[in-house]
PDB file with one MODEL, atoms N, CA, C and O in Angstrom:
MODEL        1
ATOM      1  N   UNK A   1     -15.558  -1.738  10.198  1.00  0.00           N
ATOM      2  CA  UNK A   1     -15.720  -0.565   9.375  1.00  0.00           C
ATOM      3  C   UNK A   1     -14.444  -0.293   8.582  1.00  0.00           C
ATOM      4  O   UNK A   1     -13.272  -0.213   8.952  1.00  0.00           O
ATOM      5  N   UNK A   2     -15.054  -0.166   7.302  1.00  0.00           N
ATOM      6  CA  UNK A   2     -13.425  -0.069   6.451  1.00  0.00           C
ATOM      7  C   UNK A   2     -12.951   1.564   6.784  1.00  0.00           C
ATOM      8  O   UNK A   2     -13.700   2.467   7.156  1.00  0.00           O
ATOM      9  N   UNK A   3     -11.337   1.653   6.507  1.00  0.00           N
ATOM     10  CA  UNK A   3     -10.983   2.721   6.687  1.00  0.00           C
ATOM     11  C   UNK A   3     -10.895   3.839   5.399  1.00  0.00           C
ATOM     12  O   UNK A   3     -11.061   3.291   4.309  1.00  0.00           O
ATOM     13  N   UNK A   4     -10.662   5.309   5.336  1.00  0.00           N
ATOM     14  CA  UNK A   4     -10.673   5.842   3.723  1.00  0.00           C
ATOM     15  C   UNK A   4      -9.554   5.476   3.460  1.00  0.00           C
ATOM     16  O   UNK A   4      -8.703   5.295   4.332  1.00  0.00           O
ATOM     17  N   UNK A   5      -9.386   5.331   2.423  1.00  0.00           N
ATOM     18  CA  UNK A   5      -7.921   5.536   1.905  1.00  0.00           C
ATOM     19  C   UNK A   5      -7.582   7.109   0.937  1.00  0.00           C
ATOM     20  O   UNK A   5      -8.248   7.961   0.350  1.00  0.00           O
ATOM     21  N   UNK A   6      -6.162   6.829   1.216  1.00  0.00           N
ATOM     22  CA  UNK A   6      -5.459   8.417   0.639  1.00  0.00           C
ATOM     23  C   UNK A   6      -4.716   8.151   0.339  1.00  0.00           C
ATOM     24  O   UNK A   6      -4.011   7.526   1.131  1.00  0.00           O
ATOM     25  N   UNK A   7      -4.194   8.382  -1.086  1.00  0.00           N
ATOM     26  CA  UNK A   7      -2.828   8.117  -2.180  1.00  0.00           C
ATOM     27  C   UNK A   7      -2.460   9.509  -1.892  1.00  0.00           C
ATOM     28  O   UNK A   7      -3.029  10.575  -1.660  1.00  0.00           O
ATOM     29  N   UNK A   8      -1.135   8.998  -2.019  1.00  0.00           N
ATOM     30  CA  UNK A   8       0.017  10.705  -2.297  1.00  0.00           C
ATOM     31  C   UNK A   8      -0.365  10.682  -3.861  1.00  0.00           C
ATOM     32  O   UNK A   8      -1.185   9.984  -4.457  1.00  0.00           O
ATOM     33  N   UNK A   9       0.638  11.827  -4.390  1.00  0.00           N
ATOM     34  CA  UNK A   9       1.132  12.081  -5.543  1.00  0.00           C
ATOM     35  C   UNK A   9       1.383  10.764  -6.023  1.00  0.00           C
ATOM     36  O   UNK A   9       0.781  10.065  -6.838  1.00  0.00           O
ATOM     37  N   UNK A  10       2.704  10.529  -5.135  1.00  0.00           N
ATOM     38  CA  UNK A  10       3.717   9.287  -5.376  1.00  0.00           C
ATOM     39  C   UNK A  10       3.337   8.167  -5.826  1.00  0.00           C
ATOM     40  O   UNK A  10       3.881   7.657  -6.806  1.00  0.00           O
ATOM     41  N   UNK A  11       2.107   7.476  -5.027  1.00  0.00           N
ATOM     42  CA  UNK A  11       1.293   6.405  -5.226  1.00  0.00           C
ATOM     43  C   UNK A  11       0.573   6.093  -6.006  1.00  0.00           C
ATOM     44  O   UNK A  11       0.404   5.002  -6.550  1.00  0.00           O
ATOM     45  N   UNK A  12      -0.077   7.355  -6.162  1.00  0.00           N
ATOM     46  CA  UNK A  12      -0.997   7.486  -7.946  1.00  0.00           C
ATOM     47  C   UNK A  12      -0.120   7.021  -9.053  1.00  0.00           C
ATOM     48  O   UNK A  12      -0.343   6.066  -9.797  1.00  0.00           O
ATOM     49  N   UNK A  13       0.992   7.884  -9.065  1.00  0.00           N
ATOM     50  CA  UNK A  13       1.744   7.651 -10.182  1.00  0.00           C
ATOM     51  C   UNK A  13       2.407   6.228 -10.120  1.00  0.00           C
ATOM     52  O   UNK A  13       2.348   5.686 -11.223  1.00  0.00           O
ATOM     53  N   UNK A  14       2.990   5.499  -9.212  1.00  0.00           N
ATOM     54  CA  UNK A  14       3.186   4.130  -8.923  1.00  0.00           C
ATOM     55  C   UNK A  14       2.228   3.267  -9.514  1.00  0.00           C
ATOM     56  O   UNK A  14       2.729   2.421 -10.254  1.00  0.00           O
ATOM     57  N   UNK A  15       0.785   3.232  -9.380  1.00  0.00           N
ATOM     58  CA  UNK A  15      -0.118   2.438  -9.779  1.00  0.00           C
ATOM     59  C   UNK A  15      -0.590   2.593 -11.564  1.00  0.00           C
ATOM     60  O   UNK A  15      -0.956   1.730 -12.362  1.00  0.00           O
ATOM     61  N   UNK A  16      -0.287   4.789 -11.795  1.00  0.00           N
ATOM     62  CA  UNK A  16      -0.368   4.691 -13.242  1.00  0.00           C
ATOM     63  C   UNK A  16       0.389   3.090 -14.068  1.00  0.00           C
ATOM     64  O   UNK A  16      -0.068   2.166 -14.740  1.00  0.00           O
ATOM     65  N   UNK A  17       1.864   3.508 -13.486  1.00  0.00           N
ATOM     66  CA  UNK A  17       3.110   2.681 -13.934  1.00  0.00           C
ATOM     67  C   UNK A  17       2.346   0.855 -14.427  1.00  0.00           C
ATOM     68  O   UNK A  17       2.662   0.297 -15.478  1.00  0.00           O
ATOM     69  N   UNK A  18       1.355   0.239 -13.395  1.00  0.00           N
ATOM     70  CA  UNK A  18       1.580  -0.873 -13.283  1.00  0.00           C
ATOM     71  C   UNK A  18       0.412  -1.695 -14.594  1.00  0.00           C
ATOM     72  O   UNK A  18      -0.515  -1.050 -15.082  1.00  0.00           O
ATOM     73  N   UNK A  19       0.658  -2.966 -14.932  1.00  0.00           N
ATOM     74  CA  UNK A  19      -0.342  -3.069 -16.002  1.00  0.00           C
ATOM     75  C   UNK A  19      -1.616  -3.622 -15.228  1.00  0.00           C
ATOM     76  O   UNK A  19      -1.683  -3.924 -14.036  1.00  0.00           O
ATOM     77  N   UNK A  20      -2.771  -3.689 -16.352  1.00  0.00           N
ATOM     78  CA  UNK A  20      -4.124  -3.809 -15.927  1.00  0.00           C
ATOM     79  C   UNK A  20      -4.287  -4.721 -15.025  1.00  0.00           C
ATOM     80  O   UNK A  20      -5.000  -4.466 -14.055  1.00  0.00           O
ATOM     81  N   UNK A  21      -3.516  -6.267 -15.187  1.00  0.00           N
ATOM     82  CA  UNK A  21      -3.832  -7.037 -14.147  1.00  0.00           C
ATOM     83  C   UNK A  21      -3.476  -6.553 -12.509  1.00  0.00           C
ATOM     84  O   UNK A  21      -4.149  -6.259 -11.521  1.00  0.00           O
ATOM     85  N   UNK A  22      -2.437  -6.625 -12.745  1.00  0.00           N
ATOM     86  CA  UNK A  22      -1.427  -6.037 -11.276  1.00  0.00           C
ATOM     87  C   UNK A  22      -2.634  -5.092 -10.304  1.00  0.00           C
ATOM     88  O   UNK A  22      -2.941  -5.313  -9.132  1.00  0.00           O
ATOM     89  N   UNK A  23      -3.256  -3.830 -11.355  1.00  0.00           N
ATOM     90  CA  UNK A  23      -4.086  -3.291 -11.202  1.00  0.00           C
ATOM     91  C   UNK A  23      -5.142  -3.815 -10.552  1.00  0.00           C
ATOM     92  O   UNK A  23      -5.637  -3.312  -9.544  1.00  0.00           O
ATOM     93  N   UNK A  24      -5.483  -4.722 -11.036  1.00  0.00           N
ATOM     94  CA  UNK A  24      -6.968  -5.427 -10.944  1.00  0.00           C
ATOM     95  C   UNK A  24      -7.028  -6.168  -9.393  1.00  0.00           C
ATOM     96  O   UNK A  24      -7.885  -6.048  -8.517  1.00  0.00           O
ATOM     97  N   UNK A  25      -5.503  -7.154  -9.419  1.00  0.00           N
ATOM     98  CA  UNK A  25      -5.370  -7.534  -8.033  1.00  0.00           C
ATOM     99  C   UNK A  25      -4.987  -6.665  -6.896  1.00  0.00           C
ATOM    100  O   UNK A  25      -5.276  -7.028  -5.756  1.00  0.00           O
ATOM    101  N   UNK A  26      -4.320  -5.476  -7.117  1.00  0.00           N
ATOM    102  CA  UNK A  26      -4.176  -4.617  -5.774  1.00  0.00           C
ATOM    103  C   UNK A  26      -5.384  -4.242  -5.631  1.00  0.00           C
ATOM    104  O   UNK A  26      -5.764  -4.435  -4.476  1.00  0.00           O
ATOM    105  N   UNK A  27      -6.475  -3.603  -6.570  1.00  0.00           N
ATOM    106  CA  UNK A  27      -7.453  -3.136  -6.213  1.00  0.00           C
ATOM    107  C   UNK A  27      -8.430  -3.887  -5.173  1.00  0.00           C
ATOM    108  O   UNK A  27      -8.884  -3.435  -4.121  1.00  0.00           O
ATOM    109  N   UNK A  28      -8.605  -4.999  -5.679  1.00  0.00           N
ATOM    110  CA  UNK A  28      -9.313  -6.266  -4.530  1.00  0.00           C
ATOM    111  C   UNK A  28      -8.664  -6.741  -3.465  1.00  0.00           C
ATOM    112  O   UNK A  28      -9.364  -6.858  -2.459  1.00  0.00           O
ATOM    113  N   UNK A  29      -7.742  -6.997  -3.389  1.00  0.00           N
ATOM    114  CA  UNK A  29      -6.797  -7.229  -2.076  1.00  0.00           C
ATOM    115  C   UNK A  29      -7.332  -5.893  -1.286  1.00  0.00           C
ATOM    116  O   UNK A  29      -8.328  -5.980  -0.568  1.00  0.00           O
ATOM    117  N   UNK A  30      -6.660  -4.710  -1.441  1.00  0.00           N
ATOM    118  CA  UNK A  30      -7.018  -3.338  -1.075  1.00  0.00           C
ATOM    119  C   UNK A  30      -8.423  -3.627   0.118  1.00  0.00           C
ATOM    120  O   UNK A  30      -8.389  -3.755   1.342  1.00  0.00           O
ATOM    121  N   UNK A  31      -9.500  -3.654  -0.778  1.00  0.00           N
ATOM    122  CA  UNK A  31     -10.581  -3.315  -0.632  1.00  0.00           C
ATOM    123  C   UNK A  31     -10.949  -4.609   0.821  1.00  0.00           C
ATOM    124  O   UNK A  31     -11.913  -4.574   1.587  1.00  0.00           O
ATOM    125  N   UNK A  32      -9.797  -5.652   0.794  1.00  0.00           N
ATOM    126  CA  UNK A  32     -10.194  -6.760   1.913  1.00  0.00           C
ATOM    127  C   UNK A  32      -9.306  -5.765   2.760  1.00  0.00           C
ATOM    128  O   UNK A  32      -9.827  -4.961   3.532  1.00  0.00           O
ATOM    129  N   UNK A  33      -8.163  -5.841   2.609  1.00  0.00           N
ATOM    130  CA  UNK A  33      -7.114  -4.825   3.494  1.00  0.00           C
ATOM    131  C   UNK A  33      -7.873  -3.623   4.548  1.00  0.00           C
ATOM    132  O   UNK A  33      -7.747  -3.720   5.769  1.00  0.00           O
ATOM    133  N   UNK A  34      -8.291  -3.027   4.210  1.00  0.00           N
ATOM    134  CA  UNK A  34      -9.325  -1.798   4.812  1.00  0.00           C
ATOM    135  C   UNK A  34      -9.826  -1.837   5.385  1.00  0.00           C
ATOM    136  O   UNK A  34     -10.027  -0.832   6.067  1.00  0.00           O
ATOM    137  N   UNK A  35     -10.596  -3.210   5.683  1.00  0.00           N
ATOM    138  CA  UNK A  35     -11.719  -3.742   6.327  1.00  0.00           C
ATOM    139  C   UNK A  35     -11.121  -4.217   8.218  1.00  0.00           C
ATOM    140  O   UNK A  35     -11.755  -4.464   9.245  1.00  0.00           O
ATOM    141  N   UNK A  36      -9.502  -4.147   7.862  1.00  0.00           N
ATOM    142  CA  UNK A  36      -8.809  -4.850   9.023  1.00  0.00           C
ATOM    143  C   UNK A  36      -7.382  -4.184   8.921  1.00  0.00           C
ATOM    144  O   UNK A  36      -6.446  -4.888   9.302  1.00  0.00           O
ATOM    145  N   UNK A  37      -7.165  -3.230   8.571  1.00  0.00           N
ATOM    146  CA  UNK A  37      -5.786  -2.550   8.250  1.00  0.00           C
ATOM    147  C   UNK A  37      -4.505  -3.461   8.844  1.00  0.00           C
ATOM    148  O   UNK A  37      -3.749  -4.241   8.264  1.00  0.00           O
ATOM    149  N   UNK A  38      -4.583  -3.038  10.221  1.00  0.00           N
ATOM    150  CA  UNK A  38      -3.225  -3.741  10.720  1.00  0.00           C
ATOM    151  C   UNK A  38      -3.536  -5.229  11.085  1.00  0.00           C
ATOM    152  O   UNK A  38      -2.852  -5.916  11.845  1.00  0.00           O
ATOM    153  N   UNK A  39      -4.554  -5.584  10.498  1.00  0.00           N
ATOM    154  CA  UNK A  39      -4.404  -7.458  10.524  1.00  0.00           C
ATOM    155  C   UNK A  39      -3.606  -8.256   9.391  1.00  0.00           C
ATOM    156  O   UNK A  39      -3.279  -9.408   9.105  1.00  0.00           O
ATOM    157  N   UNK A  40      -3.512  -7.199   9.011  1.00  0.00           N
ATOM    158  CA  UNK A  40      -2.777  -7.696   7.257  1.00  0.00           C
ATOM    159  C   UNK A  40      -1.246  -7.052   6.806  1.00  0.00           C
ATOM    160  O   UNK A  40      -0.367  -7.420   6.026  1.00  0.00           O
ATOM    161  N   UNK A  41      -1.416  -5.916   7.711  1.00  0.00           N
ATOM    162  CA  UNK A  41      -0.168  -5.232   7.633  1.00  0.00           C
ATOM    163  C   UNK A  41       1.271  -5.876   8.461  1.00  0.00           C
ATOM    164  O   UNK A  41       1.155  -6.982   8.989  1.00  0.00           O
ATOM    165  N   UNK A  42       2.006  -5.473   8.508  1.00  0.00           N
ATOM    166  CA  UNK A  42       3.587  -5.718   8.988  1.00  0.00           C
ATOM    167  C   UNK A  42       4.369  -4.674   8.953  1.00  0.00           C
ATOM    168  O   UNK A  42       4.740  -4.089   7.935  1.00  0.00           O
ATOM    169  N   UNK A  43       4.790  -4.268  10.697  1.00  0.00           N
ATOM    170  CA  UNK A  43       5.351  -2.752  10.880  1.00  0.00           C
ATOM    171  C   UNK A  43       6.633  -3.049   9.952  1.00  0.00           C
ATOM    172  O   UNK A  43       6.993  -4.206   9.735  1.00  0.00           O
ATOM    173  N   UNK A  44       7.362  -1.823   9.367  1.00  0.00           N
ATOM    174  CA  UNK A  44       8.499  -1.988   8.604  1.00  0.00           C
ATOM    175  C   UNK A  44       9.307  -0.897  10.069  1.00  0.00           C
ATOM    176  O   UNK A  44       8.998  -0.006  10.860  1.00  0.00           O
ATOM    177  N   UNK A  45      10.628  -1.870   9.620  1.00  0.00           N
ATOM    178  CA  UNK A  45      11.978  -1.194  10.241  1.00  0.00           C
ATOM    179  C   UNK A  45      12.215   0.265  10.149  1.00  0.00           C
ATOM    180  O   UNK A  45      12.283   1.155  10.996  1.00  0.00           O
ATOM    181  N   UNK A  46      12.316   0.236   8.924  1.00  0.00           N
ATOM    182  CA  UNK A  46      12.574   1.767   8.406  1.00  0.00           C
ATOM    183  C   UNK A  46      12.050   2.617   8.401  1.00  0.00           C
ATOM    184  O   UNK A  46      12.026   3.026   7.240  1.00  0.00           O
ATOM    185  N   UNK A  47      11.352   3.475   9.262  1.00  0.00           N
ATOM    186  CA  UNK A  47      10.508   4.358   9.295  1.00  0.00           C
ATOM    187  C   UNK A  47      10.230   5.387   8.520  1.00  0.00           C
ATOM    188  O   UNK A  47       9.131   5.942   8.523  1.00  0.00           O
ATOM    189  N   UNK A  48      11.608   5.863   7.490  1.00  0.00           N
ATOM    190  CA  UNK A  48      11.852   6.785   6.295  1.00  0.00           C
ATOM    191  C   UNK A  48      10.701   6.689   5.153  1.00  0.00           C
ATOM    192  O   UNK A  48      10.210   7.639   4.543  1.00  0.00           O
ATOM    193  N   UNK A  49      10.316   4.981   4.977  1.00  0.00           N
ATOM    194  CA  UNK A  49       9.956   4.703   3.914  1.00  0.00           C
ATOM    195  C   UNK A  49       7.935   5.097   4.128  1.00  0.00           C
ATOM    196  O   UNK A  49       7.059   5.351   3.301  1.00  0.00           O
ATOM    197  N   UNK A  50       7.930   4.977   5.466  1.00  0.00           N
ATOM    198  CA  UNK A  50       6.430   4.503   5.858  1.00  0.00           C
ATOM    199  C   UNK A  50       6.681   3.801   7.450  1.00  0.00           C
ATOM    200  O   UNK A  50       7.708   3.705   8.122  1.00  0.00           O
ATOM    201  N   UNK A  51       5.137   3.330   7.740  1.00  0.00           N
ATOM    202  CA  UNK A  51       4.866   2.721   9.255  1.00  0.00           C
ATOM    203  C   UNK A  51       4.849   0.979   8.755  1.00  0.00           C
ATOM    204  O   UNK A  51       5.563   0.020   9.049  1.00  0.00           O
ATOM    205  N   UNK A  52       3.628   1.164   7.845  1.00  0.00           N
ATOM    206  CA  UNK A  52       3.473  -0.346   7.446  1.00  0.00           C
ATOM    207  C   UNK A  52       3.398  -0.466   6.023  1.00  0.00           C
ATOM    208  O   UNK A  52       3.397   0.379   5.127  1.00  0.00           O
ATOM    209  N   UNK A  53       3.305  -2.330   6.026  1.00  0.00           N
ATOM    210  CA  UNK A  53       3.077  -2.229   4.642  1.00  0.00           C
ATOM    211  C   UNK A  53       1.988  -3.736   4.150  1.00  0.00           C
ATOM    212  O   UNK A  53       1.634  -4.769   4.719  1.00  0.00           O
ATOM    213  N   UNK A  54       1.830  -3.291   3.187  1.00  0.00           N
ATOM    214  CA  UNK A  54       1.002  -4.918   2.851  1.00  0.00           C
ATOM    215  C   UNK A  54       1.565  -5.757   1.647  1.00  0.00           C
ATOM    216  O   UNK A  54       2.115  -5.244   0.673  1.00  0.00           O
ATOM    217  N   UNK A  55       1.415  -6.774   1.780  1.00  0.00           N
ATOM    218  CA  UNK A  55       2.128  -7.811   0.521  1.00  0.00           C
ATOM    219  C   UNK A  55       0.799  -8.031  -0.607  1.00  0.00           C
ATOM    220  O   UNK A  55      -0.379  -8.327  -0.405  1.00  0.00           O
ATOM    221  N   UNK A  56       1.333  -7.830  -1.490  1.00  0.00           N
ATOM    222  CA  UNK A  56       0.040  -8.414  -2.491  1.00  0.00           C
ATOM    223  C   UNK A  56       0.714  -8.710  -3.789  1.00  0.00           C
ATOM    224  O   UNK A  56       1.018  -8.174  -4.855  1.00  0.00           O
ATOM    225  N   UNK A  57       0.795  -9.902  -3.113  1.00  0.00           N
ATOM    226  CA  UNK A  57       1.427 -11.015  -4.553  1.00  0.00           C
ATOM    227  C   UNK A  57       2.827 -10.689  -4.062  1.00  0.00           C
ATOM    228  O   UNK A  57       3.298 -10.836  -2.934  1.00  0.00           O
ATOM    229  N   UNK A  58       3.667  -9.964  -5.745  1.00  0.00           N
ATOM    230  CA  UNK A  58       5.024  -9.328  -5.919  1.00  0.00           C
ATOM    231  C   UNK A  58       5.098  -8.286  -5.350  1.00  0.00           C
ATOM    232  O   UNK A  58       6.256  -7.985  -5.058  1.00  0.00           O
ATOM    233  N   UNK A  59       4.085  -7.343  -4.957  1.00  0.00           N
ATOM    234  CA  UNK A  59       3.925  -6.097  -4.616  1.00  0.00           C
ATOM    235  C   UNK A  59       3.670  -5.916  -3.914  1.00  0.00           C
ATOM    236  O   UNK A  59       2.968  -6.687  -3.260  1.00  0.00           O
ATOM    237  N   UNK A  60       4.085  -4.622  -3.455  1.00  0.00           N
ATOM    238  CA  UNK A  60       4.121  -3.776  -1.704  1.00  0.00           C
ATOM    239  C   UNK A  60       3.703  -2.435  -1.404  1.00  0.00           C
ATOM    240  O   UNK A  60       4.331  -1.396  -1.604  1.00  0.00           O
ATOM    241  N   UNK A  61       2.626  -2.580  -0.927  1.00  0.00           N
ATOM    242  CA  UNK A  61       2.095  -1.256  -0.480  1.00  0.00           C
ATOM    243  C   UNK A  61       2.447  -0.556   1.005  1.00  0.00           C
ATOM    244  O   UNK A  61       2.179  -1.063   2.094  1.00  0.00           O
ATOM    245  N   UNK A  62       3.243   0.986   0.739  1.00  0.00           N
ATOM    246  CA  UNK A  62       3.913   0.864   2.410  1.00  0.00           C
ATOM    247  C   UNK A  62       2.823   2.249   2.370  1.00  0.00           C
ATOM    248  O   UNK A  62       2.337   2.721   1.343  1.00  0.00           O
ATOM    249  N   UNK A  63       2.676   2.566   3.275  1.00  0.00           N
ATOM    250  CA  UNK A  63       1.140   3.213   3.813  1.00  0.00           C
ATOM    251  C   UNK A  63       1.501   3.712   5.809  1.00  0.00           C
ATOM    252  O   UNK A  63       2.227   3.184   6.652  1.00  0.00           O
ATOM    253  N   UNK A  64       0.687   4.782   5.854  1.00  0.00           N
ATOM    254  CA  UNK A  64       0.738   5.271   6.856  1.00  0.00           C
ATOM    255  C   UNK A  64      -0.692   5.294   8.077  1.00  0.00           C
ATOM    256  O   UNK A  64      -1.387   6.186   7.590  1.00  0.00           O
ATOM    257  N   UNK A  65      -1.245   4.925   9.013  1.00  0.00           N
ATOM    258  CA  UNK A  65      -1.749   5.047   9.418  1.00  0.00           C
ATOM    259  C   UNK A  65      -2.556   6.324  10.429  1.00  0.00           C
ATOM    260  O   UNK A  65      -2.078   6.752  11.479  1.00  0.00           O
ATOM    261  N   UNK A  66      -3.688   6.714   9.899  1.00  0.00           N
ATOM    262  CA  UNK A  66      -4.017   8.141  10.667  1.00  0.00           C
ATOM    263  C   UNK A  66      -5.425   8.079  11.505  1.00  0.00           C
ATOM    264  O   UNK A  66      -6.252   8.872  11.056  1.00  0.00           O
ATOM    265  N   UNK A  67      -5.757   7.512  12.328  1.00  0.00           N
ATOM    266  CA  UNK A  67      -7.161   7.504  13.114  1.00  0.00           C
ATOM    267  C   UNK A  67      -7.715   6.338  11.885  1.00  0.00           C
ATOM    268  O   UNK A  67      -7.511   5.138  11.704  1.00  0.00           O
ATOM    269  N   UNK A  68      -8.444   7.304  11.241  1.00  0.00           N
ATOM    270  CA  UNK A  68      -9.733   6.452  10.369  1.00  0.00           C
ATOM    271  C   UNK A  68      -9.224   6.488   9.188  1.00  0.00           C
ATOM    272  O   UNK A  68     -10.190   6.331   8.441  1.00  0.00           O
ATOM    273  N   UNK A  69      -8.010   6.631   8.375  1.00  0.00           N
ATOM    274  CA  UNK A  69      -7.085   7.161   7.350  1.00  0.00           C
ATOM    275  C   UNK A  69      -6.058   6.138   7.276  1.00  0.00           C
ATOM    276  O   UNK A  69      -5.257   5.931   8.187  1.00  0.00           O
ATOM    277  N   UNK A  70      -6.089   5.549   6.263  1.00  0.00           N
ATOM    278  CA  UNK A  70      -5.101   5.447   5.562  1.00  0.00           C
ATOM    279  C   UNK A  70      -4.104   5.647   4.604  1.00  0.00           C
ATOM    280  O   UNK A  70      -4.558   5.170   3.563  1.00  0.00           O
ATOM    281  N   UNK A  71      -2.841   6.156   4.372  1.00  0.00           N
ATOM    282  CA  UNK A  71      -2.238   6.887   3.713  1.00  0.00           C
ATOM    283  C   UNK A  71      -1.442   5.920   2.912  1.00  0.00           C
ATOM    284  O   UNK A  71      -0.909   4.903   3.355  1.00  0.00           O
ATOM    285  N   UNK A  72      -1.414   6.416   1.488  1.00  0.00           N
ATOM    286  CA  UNK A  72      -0.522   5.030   0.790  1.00  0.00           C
ATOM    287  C   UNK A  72       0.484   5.985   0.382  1.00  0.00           C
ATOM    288  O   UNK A  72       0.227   7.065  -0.149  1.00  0.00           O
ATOM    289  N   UNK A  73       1.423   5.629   0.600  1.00  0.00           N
ATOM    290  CA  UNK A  73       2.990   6.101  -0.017  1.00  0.00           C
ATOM    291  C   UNK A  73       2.955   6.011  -1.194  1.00  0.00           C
ATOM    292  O   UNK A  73       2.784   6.823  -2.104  1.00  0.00           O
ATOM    293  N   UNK A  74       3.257   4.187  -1.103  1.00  0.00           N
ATOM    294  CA  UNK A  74       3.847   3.792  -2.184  1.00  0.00           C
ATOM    295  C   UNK A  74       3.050   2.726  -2.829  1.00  0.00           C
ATOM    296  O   UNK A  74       1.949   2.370  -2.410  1.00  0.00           O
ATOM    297  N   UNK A  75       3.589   2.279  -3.764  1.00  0.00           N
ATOM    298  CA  UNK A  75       3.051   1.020  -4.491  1.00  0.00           C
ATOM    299  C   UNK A  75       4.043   0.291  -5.729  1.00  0.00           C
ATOM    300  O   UNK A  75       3.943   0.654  -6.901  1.00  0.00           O
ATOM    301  N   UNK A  76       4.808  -0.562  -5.376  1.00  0.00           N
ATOM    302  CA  UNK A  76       5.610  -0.818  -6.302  1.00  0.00           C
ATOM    303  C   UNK A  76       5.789  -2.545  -6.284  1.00  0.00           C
ATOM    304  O   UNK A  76       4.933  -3.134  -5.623  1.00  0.00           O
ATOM    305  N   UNK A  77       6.613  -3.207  -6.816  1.00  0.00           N
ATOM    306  CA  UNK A  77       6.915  -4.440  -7.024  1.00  0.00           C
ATOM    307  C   UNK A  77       8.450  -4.864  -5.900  1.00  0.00           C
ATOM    308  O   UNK A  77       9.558  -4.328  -5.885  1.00  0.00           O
ATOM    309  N   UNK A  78       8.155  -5.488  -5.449  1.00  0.00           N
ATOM    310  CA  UNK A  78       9.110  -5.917  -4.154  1.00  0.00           C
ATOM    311  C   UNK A  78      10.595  -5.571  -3.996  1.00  0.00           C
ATOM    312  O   UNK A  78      11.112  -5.050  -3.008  1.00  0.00           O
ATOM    313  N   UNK A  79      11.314  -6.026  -5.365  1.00  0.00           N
ATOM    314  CA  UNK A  79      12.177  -5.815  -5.508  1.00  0.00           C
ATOM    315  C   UNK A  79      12.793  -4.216  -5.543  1.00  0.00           C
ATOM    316  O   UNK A  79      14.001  -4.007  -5.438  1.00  0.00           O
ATOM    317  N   UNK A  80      11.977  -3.325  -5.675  1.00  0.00           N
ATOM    318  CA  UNK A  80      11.927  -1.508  -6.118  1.00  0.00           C
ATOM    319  C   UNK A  80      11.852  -1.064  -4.925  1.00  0.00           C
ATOM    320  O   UNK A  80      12.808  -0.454  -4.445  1.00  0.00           O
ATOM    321  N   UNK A  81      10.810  -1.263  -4.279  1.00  0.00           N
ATOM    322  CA  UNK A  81       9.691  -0.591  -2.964  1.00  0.00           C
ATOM    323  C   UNK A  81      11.120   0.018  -2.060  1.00  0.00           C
ATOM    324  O   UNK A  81      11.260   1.211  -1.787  1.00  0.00           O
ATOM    325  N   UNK A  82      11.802  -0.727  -1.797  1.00  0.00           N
ATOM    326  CA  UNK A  82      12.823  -0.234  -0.474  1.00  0.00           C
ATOM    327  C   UNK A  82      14.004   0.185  -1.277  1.00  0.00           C
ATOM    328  O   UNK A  82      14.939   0.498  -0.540  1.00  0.00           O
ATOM    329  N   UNK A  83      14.223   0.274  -2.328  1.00  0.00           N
ATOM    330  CA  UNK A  83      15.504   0.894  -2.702  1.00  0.00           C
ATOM    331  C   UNK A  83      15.275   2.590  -3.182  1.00  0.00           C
ATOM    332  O   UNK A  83      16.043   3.274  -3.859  1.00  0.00           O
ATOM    333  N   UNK A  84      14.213   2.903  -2.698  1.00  0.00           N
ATOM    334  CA  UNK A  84      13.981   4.582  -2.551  1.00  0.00           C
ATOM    335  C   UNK A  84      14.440   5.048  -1.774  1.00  0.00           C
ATOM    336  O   UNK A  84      14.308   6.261  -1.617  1.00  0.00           O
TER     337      UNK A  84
ENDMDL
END
């Protein structure tokens, strides 16, 4: 059973930022992601930033886990994501 997902503020506006393709592939990755949350995920160190996160492609989605909820922080390009 896939889980909901929930963008912050933050995340919305992260994904405004990105162009159509980038777009196109988080959206489908995403939608496999959900289906298995932490089979795909990888706990992060830093707990400041988020719990987990997922790789897709260049990009990194760090996201929070809540029962049946998923919470997306962030969404940025690899190199960006952790220097917040």
């Amino acid at each position: 059973m896939a889980c909901q997902l929930i963008y912050t503020k933050s995340a919305l506006k992260d994904v405004r930022k990105l162009d159509i393709v980038a777009k196109r592939k988080i959206k489908k990755k995403i939608e496999t992601y959900a289906q298995n949350p932490l089979g795909y995920a990888k706990k992060l160190t830093n707990s400041l930033l988020g719990d987990y996160r997922w790789r897709i492609g260049n990009y990194r989605m760090v996201f929070i886990l809540d029962g049946q909820k998923i919470i997306i922080l962030r969404v940025s390009h690899r190199r960006e994501i952790y220097r917040r």
